[in-house]
N, C-alpha and C positions, 0 to 999 in steps of 0.2 A: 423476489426473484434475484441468482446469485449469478455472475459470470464473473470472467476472468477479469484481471484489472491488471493494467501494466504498469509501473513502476518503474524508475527512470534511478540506472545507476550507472550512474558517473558519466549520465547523457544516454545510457542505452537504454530503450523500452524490455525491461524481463517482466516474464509472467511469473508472478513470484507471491500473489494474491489474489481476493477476490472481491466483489464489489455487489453490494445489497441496496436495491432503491426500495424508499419507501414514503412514506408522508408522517408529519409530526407536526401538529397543533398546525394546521393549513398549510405548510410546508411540505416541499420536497426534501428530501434525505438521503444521502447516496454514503455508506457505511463502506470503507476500504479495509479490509483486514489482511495482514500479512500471515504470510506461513512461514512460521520459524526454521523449518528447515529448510524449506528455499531458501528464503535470505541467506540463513547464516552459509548456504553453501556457496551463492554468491559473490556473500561478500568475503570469505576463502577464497575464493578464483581472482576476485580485485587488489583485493590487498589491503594494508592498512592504508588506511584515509580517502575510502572509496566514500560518495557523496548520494545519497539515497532522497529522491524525491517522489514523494506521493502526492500526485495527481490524478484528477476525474476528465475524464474525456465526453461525459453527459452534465449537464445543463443543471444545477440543483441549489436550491435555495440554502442547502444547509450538507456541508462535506464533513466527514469523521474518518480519520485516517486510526487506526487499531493496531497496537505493537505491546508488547508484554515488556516488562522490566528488562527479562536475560535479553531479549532483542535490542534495547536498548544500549545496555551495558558492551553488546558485542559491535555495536558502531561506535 
């Protein structure tokens, strides 16, 4: 199951991704994936040296936060 996931930039919560729970080897699992062109349009409106935190707001044994290279390279 997928909903939105907020993402904290530079202290703001955007909705800029989404977030998939599931279980792995007895474990909880909560999968955060960003959307590239959210972010990057984001982080165009902040500026350089905007501060990007990926955080879970549910309960989970086991967090995975998902960025691609170019999303990378553009922080």
């Amino acid at each position: 199951m997928a909903n939105d996931a907020s993402i904290l930039i530079n202290g703001k919560a955007e909705t800029v991704g989404t977030a998939t729970n599931g279980k792995r080897n007895d474990q909880t699992l909560t999968t955060i994936t960003l959307d590239q062109k959210k972010l990057e349009d984001k982080l165009a409106a902040e500026g350089k040296g905007a501060v990007v935190s990926i955080t879970a707001t549910r309960k989970s044994d086991v967090i995975v936060g998902e960025l691609n290279g170019q999303m990378a390279k553009n922080m």
